[in-house]
C-alpha positions as CSV (number, residue, x, y, z in Angstrom):
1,X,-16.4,-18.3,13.8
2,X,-15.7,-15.4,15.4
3,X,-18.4,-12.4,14.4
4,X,-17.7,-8.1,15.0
5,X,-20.5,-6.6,16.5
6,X,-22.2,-4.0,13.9
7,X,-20.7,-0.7,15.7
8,X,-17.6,-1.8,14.5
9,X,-18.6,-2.8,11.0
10,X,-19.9,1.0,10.7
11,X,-17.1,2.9,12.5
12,X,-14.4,0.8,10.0
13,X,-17.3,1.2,7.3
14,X,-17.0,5.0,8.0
15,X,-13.5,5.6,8.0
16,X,-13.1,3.6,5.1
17,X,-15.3,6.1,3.2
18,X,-13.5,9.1,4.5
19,X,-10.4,7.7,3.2
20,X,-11.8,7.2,0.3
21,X,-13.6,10.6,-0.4
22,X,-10.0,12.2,0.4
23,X,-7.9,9.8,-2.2
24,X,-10.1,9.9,-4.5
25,X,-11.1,13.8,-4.5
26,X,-6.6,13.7,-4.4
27,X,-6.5,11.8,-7.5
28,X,-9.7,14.1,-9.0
29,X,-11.7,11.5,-9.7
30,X,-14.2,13.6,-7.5
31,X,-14.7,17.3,-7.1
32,X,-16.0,18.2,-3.3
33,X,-17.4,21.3,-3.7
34,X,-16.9,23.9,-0.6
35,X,-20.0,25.2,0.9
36,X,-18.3,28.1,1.9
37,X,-19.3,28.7,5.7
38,X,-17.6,26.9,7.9
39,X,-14.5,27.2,5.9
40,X,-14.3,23.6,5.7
41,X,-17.5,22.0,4.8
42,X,-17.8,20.2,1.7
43,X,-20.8,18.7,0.0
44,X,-20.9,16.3,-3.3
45,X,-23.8,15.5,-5.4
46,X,-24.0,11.8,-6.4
47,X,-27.7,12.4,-7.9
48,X,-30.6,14.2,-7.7
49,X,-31.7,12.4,-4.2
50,X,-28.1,12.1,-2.5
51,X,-25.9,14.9,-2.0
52,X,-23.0,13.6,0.8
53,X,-21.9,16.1,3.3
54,X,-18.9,16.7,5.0
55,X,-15.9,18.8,6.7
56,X,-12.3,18.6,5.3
57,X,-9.0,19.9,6.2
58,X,-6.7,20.7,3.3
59,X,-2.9,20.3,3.1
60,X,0.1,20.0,1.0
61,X,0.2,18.7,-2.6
62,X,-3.6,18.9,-2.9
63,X,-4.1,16.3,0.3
64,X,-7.6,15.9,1.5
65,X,-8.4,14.9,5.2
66,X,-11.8,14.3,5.7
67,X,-13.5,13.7,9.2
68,X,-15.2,10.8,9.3
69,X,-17.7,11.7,12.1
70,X,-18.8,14.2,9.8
71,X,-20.2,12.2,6.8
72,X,-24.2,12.7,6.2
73,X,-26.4,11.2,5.7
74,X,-24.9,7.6,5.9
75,X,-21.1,6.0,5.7
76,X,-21.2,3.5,3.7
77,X,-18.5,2.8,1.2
78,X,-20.1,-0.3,-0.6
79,X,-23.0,1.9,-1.4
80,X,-21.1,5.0,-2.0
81,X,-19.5,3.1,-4.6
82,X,-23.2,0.9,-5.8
83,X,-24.5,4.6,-6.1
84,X,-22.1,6.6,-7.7
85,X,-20.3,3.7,-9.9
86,X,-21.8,5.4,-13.1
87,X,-22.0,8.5,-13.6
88,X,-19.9,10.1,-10.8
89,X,-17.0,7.7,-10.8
90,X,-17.0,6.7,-14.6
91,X,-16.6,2.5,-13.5
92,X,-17.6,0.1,-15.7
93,X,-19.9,-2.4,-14.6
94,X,-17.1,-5.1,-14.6
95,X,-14.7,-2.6,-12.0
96,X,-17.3,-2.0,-10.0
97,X,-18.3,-5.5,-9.1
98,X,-14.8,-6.4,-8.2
99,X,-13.8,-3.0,-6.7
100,X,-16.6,-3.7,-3.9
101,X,-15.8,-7.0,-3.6
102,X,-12.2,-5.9,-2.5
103,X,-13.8,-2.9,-0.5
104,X,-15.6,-5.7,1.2
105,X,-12.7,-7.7,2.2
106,X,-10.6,-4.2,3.2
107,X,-13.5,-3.9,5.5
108,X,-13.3,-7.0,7.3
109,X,-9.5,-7.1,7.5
110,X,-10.5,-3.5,9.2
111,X,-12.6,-4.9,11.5
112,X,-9.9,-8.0,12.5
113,X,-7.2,-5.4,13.5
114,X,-9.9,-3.2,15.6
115,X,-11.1,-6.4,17.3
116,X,-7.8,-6.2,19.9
117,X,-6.3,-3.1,18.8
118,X,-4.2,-2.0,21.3
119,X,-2.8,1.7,22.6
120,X,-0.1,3.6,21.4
121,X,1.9,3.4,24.8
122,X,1.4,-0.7,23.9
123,X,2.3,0.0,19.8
124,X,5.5,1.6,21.2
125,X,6.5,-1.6,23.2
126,X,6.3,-3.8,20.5
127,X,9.6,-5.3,18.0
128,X,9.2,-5.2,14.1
129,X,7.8,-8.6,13.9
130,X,4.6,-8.3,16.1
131,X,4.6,-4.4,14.9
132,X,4.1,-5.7,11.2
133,X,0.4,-7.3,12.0
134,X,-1.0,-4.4,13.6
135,X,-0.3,-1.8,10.5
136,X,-3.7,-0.8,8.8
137,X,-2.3,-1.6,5.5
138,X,-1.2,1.4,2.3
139,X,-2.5,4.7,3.8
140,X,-3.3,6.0,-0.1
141,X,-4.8,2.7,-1.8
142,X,-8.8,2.5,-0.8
143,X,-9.0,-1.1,-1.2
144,X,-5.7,-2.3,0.2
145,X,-6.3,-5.3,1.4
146,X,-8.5,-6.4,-1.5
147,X,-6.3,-9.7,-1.3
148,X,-8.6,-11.1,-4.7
149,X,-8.1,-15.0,-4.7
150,X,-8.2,-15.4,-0.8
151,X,-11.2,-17.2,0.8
152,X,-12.0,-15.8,4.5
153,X,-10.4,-18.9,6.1
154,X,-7.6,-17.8,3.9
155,X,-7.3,-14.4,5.0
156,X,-8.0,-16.0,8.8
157,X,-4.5,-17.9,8.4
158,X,-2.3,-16.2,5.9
159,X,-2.9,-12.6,6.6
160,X,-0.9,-9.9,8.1
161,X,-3.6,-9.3,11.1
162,X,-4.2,-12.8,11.9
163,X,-0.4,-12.9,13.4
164,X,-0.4,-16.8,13.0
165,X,3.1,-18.1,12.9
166,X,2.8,-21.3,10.0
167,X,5.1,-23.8,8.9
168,X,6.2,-23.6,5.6
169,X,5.9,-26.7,3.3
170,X,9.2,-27.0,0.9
171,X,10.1,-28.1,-3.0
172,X,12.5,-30.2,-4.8
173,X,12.5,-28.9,-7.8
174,X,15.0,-30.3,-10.8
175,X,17.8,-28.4,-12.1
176,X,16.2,-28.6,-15.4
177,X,13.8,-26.5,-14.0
178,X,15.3,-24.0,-11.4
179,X,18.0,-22.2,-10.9
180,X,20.0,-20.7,-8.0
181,X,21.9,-17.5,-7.4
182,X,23.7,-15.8,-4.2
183,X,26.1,-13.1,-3.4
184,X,29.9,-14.2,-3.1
185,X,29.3,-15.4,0.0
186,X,26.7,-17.6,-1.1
187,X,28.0,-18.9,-4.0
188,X,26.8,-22.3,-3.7
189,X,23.5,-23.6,-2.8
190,X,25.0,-26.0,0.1
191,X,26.2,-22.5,1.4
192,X,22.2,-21.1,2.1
193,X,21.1,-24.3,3.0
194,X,23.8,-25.0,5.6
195,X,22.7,-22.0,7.1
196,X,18.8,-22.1,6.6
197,X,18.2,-25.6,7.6
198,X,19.6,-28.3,10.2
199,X,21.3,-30.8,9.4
200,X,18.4,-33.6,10.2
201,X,16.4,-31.4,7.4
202,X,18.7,-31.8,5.2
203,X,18.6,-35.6,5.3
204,X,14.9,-35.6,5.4
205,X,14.7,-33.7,2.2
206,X,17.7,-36.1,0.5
207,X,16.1,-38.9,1.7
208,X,12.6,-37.6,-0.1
209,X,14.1,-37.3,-3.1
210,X,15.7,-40.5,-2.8
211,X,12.9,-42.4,-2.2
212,X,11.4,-41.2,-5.1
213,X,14.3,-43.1,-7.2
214,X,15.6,-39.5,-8.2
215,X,19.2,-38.1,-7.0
216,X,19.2,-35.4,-4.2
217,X,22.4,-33.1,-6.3
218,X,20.3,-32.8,-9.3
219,X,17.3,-30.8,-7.2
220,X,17.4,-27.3,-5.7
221,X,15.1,-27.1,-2.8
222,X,12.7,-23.7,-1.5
223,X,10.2,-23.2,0.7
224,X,6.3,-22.6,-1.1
225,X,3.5,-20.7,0.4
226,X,0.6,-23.4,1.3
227,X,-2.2,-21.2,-0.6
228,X,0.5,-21.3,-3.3
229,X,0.6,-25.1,-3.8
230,X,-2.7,-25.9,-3.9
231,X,-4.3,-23.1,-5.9
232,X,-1.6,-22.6,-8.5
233,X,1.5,-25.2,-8.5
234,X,-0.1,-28.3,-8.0
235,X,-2.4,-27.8,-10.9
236,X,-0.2,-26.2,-13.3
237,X,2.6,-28.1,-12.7
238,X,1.0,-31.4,-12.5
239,X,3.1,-33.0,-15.5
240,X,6.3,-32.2,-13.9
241,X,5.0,-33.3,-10.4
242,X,4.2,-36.6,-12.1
243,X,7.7,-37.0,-13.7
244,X,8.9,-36.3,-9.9
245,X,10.0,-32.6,-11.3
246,X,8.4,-31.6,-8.7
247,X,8.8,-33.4,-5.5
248,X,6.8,-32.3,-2.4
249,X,8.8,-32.1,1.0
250,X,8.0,-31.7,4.3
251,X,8.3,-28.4,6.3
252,X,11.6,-27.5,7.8
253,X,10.1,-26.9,11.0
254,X,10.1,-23.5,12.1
255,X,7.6,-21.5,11.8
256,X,7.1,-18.0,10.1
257,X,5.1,-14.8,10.2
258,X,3.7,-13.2,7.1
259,X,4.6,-9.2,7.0
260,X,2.7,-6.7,5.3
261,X,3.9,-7.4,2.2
262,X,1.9,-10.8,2.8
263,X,3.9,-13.0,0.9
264,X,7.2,-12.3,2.8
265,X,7.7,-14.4,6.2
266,X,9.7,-13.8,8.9
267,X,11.2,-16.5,10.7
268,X,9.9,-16.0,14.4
269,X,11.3,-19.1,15.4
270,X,14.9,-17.7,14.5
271,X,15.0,-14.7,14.4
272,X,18.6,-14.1,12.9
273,X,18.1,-16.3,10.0
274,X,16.8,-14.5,6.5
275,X,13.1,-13.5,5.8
276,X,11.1,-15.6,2.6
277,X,9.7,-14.0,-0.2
278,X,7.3,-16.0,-2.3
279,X,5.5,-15.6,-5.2
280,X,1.5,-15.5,-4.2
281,X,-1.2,-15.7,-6.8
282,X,-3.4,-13.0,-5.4
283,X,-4.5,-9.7,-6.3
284,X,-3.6,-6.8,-3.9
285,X,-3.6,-3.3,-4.0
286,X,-2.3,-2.6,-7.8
287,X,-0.7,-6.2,-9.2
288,X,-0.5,-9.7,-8.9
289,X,2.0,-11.0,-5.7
290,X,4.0,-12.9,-8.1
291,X,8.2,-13.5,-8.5
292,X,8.8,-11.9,-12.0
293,X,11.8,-14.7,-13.3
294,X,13.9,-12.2,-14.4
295,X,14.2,-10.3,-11.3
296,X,14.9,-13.4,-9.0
297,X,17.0,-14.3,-11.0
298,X,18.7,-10.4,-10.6
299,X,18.0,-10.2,-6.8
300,X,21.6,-11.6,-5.4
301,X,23.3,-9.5,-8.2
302,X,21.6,-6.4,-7.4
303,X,22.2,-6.8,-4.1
304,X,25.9,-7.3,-4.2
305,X,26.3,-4.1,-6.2
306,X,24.6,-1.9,-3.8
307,X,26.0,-3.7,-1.4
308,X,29.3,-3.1,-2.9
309,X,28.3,1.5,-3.8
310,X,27.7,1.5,0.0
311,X,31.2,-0.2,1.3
312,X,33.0,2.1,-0.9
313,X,31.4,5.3,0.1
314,X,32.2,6.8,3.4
315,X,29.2,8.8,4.3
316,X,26.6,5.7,3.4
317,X,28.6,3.0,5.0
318,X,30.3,5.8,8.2
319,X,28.5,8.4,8.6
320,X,24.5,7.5,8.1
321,X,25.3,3.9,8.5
322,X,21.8,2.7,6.5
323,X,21.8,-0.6,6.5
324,X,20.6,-2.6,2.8
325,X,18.9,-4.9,3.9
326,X,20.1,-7.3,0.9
327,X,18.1,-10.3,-1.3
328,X,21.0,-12.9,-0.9
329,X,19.6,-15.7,-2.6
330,X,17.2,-17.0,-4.9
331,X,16.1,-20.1,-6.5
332,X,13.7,-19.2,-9.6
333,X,11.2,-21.8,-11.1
334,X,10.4,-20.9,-14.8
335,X,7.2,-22.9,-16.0
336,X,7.8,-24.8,-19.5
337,X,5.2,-23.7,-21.4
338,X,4.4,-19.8,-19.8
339,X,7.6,-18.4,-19.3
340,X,8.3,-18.9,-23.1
341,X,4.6,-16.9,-24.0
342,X,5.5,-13.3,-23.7
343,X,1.7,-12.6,-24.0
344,X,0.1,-14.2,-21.7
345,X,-1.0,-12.9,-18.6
346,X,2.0,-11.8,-16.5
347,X,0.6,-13.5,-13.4
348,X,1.6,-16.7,-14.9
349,X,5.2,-16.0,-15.4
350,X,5.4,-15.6,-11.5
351,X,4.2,-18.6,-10.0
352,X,7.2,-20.3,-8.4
353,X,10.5,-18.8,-6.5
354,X,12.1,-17.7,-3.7
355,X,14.2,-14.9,-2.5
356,X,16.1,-15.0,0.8
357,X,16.2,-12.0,2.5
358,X,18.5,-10.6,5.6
359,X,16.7,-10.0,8.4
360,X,17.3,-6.4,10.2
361,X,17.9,-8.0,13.8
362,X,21.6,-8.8,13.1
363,X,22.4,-5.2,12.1
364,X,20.6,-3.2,15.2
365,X,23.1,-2.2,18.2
366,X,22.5,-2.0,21.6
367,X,19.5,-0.6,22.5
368,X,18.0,-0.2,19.0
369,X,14.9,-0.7,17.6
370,X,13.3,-1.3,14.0
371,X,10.0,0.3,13.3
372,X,8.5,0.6,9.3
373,X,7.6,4.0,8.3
374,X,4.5,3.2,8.2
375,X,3.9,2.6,11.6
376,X,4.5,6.4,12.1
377,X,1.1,6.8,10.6
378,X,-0.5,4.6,12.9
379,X,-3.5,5.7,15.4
380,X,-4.9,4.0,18.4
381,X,-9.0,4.0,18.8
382,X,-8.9,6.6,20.7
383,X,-7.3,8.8,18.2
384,X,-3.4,8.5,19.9
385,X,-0.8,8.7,17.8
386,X,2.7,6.3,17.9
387,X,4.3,9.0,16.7
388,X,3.3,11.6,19.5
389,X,4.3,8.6,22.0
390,X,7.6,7.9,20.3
391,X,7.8,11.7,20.8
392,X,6.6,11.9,24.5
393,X,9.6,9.2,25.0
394,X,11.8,10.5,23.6
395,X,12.1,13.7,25.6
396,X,12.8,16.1,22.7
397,X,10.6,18.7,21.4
398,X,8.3,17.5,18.6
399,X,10.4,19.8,15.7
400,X,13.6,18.6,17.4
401,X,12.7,14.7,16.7
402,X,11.2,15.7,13.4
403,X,14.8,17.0,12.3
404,X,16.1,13.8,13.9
405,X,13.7,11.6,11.6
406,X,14.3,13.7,8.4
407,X,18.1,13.6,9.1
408,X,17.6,9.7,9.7
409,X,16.0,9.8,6.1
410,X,17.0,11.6,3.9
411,X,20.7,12.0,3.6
412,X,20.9,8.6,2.3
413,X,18.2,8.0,0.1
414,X,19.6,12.0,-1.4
415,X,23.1,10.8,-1.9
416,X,22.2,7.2,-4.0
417,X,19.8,9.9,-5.9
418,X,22.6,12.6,-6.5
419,X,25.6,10.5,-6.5
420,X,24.6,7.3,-8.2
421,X,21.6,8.4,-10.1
422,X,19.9,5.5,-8.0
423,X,16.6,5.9,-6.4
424,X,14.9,3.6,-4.3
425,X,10.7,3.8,-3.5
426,X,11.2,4.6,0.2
427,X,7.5,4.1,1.0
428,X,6.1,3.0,4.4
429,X,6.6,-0.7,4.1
430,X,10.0,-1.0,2.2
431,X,11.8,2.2,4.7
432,X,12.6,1.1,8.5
433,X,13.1,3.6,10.6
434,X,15.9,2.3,13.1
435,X,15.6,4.5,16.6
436,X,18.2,4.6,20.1
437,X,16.7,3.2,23.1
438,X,15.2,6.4,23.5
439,X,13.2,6.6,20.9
440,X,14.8,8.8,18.6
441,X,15.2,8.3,14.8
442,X,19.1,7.4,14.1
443,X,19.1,5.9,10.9
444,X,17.4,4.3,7.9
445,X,17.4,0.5,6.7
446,X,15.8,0.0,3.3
447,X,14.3,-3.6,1.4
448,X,13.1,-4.6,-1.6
449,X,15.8,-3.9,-4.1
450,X,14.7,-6.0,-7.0
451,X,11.5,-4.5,-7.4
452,X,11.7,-0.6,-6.4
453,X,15.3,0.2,-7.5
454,X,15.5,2.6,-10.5
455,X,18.4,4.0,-12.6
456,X,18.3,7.0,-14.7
457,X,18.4,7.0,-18.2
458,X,20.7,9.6,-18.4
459,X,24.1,8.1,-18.0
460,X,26.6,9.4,-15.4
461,X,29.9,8.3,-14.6
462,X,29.3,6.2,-11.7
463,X,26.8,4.0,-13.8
464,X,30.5,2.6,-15.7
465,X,30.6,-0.1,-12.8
466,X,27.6,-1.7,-13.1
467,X,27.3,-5.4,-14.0
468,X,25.4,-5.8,-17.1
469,X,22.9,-8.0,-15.6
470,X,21.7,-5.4,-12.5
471,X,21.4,-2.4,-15.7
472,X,19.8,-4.9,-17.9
473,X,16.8,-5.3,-15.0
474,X,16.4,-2.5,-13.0
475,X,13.9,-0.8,-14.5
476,X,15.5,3.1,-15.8
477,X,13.5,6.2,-15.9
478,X,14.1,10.0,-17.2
479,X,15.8,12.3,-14.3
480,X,12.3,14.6,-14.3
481,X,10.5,11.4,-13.3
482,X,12.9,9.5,-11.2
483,X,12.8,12.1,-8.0
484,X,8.8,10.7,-8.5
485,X,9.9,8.0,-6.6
486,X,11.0,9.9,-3.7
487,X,8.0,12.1,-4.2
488,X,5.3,9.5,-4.7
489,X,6.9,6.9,-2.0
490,X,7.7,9.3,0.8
491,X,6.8,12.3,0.3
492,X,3.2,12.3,-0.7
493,X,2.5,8.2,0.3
494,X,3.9,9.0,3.9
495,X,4.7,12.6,4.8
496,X,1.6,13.9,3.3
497,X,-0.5,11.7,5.9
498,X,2.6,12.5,8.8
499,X,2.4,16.3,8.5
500,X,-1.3,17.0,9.5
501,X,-1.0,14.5,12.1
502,X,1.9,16.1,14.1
503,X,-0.1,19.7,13.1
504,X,-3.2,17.8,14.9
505,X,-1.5,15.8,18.1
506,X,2.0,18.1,18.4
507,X,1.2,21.1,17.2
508,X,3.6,21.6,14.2
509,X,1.9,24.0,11.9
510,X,2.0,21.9,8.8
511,X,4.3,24.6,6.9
512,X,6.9,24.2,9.5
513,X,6.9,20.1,8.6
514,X,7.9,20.9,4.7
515,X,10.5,23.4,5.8
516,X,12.0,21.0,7.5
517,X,12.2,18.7,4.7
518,X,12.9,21.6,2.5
519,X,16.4,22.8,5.1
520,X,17.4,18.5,5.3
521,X,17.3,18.7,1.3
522,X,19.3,22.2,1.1
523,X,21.8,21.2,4.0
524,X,22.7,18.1,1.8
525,X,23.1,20.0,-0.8
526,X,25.1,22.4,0.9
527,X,27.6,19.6,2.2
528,X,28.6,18.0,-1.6
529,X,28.8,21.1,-3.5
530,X,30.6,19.1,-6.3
531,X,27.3,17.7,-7.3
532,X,25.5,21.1,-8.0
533,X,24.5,19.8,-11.5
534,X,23.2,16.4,-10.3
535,X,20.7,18.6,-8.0
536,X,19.8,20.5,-11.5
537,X,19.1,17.3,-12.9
538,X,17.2,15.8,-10.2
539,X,15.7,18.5,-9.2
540,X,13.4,18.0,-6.3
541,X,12.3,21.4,-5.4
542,X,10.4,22.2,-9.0
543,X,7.2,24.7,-7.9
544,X,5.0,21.3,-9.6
545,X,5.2,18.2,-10.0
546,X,3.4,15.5,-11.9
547,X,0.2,13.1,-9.7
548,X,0.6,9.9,-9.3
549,X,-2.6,8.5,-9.4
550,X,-2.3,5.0,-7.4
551,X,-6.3,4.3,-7.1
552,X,-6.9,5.6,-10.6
553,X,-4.9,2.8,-11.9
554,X,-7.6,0.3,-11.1
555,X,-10.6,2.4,-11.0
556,X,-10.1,3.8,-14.7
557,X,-6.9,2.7,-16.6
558,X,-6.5,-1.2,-16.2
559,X,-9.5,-2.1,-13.8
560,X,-9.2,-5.7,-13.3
561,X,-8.2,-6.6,-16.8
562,X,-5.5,-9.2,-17.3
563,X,-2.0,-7.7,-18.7
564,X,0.9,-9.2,-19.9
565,X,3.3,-6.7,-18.3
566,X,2.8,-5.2,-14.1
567,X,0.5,-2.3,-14.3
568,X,2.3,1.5,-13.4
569,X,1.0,4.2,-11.2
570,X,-1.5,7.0,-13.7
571,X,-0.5,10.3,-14.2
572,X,-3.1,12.8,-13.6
573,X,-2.2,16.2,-14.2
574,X,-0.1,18.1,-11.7
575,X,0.0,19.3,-7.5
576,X,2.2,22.0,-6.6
577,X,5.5,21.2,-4.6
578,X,5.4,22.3,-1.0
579,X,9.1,21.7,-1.1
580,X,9.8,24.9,-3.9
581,X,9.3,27.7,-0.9
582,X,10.2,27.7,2.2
């Protein structure tokens, strides 16, 4: 077993607790108090025998960036958390215990990626699929890669960092049992699996079924996560494994690559054939890795509508070209017994599915590369920055390739919100930044549709097209709250971590990064003036708007408490909006 040397168990250890002093001080669950002289010291008393010490930049909507080298008298986050569990945070005894047990597995997840972490110049070199296991994981959760239910030999083989390609183990499951749904163009099931699997697969898994005295046309077949099948479907579907239900196959042979998202494989073998994403029994970050039924059920039809808005429009499917990356298929398992007990935990209406996925490869043209967004946040050990090397490459000046990345953005993530009251949550994992071959942002490709797709409440004309079924799941919200998501997913859980570090590495005064984003939003406007209400109603340049509290979710309003529906972001008062000024 390999074992970090202690330096870089306390440098991780010490950057963990500077990120956590900022989020949390962000969410005001603590109150730094200035010292006064320098201008950016800090100190905050945990009791009357430890008073932490610090230095702190400030920045837009409240934002906290502490310097780790500055923490005194020690960085420890496990006993940051062991001392000031009480009183200071307000945890219960219960969150504490499994808050540092997911601190503890952040940490060595930490230490993995800076065992071989490579430069920026190398980062830059790199195609999405090896990019994806050298990300540090969400840049505003504390504990996110808590991964609750893993074992280390778990987290060795199935995480993100351990960039293992696996085979993947498949189901036949009985039509009594699942069901399947594609877009048009895959209709049928044959369709997918004509084009997922070789033709000798396709006879091995008949001929398993088969030989189990059962008839291959009355199964549906999926892949299933190997962590999956023994912790969760092998025991709780043991009666319908027994009445062959449930048949186990073989792998199909290729092998695949989990992404951030950790339960959604790419297929490094071929890499033009659709990503996997399956339901995984874990804890991480703020819910359980499940496949809710309804919304894989929902996945192809959601996808074919948006799908179908962007075709028709000229400037999504012309002029910014973004690319919808769409769910295609799915094959949903409901359990017998759970899925008809609305109040049971909702982790165990989740346990078996699949959604197929297109991969971005197909859509990139010459010269083109994908990167997430998240990568843009992404700094070597030495302190360099991808972004400042994308920059250097590129050639432009650092506000020229900023407009070029906001122009990349925005425009069509402004005109689903405007036109079609549609917003997706554009944060660093779901948002793909798609740059020419010289490293300059072009365009934007977008995942995840299912899941972080939201309709206002407020009806609008466009919404008369809609198939029942897509309105009936995607989750709605009021127009005040629904430019949140733009807010929350890029704004504040990207750009808020983006703007000090060009400040820092490129010298873009931080006030000069929002007006950027401010003159993108306004020149949008500018260019549909027939939606000049729409921009009323989602307004997104309000002097305040509401915090999101992402870390106060778990650390004060549903701790580690079973629910029967998926937990929401807190709301926490209000930051002002760097976006309301120029």
């Amino acid at each position: 077993m390999h074992r970090a040397p202690e330096s870089a168990w306390h440098h991780a250890a010490r950057r963990l607790l500077a990120k956590m002093l900022a989020e949390f001080a962000y969410e005001d669950v603590i109150r730094p108090r200035a010292d006064g002289s320098p201008a950016d010291a800090y100190h905050l008393p945990v009791g009357s025998d430890l008073t932490y010490r610090f230095r702190a930049r400030r920045g837009a909507y409240g934002h906290w960036r502490v310097d780790p080298g500055s923490i005194t008298p020690a960085a420890d986050p496990l006993e940051f958390v062991a001392r000031a569990h009480d009183r200071l945070l307000g945890l219960s005894g219960d969150t504490t215990g499994h808050l540092i047990r997911e601190l503890t597995a952040t940490l060595s997840a930490d230490v993995t990626l800076a065992d071989d972490a490579l430069t920026a110049a190398q980062l830059a070199d790199l195609d999405h699929a090896d990019l994806e296991g050298r990300q540090t994981g969400h840049p505003w959760l504390v504990a996110n890669k808590g991964r609750v239910g893993f074992s280390a030999s778990d987290a060795a083989r199935w995480s993100p960092e351990a960039r293992s390609p696996q085979p993947l183990p498949w189901l036949a499951v009985h039509r009594d049992l699942a069901r399947y749904r594609g877009v048009p163009s895959l209709a049928t099931p044959d369709r997918l699996y004509a084009d997922e699997l070789t033709p000798a697969t396709r006879h091995t898994f008949g001929r398993a079924v088969a030989d189990e005295g059962r008839d291959p046309a009355d199964y549906l077949w999926l892949p299933v996560h190997p962590w999956q099948w023994d912790e969760t479907i092998a025991p709780l579907y043991a009666p319908q494994i027994a009445a062959r239900g449930v048949i186990p196959l073989p792998t199909d042979g290729d092998l695949r690559l989990p992404q951030q998202s950790i339960r959604t494989f790419l297929n490094v073998s071929r890499p033009d054939a659709r990503s996997v994403k399956l339901p995984l029994s874990i804890l991480n970050t703020l819910v359980w890795r499940g496949l809710p039924t309804e919304r894989t059920l929902a996945a192809p039809a959601v996808t074919a509508w948006m799908h179908q808005v962007r075709a028709q429009d000229p400037f999504l499917a012309e002029e910014t070209r973004v690319i919808l990356l769409g769910e295609t298929a799915s094959v949903t398992v409901e359990h017998p017994l759970y899925d008809r007990l609305p109040g049971v935990p909702y982790q165990y209406r989740e346990l078996l599915g699949c959604i197929w996925r297109e991969p971005i490869g197909p859509y990139l043209g010459p010269g083109e590369r994908a990167r997430t967004l998240a990568a843009l946040l992404w700094t070597d050990p030495d302190g360099g920055s991808l972004a400042a090397e994308l920059v250097r490459r590129s050639g432009l000046a650092p506000r020229a390739w900023l407009r070029h990345l906001f122009a990349a953005l925005l425009p069509p993530l402004l005109h689903f919100l405007y036109r079609y009251g549609t917003v997706f949550s554009p944060h660093g994992e779901n948002a793909l930044v798609v740059f020419d071959e010289s490293d300059v942002p072009v365009r934007l490709a977008v995942k995840d549709f299912v899941d972080d797709v939201n309709l206002s409440a407020e009806p609008i004309p466009e919404f008369d097209g809609i198939p029942a079924l897509v309105r009936g799941t995607l989750l709605t919200e009021p127009p005040a709250f629904l430019t949140q998501f733009i807010h929350s997913g890029l704004f504040i859980g990207v750009f808020r971590y983006l703007a000090p570090l060009f400040e820092e590495q490129l010298r873009v005064p931080e006030a000069d990064f929002w007006s950027l984003v401010r003159a993108e939003i306004l020149q949008h406007q500018q260019r549909f003036p027939d939606l000049k209400s729409r921009y009323e109603t989602f307004d997104l340049l309000t002097p305040r708007i509401d915090r999101l509290c992402l870390n106060r979710n778990r650390l004060h309003l549903d701790g580690y408490r079973d629910r029967a529906r998926r937990p929401h972001a807190a709301v926490h008062g209000t930051v002002a909006n760097p976006l309301h000024t120029p």
